[in-house]
N, C-alpha and C positions, 0 to 999 in steps of 0.2 A: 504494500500500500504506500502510496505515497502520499507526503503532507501537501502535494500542489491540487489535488483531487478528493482529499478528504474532508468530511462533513460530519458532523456531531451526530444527525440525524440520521442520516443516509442508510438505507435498506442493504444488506447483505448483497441486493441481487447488484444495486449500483457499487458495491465496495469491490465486484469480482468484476466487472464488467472494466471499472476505473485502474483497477490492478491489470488488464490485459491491452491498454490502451497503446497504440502509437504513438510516437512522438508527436504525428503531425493532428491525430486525434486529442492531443492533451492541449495543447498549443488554441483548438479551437475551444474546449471546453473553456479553457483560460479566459479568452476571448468572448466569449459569452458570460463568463462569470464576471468581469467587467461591468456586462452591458448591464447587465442584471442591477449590478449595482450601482450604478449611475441610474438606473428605475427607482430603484428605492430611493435614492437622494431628491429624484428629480419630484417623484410624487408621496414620498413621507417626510422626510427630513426637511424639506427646504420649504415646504408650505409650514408644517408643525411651527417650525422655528420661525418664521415669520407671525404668524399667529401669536404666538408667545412675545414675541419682541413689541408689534403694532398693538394689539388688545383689542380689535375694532372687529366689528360683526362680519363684515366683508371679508377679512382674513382669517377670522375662524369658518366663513361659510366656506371659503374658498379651500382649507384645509380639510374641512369634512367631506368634501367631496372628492379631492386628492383621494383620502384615505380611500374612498368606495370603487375610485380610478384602478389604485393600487391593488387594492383584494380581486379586482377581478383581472385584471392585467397579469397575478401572479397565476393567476389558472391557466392563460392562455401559455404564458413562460413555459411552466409545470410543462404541458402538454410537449410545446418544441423539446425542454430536453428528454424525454421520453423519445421522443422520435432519431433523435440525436445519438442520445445513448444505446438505443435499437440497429441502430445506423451502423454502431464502430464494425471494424472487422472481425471483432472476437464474437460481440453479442450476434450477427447476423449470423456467425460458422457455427453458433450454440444453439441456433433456434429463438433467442429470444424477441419477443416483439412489443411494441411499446404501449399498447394498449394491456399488456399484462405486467410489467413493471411496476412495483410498487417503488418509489422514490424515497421513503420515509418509512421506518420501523424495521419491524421482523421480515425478512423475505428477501 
């Protein structure tokens, strides 16, 4: 396993799959974990923290709905790296496919 693919959460099936990756397969995960998190800045963080900073109704409404941008934006994420991680060379020669992926827990 390694620490540039590793996750607190991450499911057994993703810890095998991250453990069999390519260089140029990790390099893209990389790359998305990035994206991912310039998501979360762009629609938790950076509204939150204005909201908190201005106090004014307008930027707390405007942070609440960030937040609702955010929760549904992380489903559609969820779903691309399922396809992603379905995708590598190892999970495709294993049989596995991303609608059976568990990304989080036992599995």
């Amino acid at each position: 396993m390694s620490w540039t693919t590793w996750s607190l959460l991450q499911s057994g099936q993703v810890k095998e799959i991250c453990s069999h990756m390519t260089h140029k397969e990790r390099k893209e995960l990389g790359r998305r974990g990035i994206t991912y998190g310039l998501w979360v800045f762009a629609t938790l963080a950076l509204p939150i923290g204005e909201a908190v900073r201005h106090q004014s109704r307008v930027f707390l409404l405007v942070a609440a709905i960030m937040i609702v941008v955010n929760f549904v934006g992380a489903l559609f994420w969820q779903r691309k790296l399922k396809s992603f991680l379905a995708s590598t060379e190892w999970a495709t020669s294993s049989g596995y496919r991303a609608e059976d992926l568990r990304l989080f827990g036992r599995g």
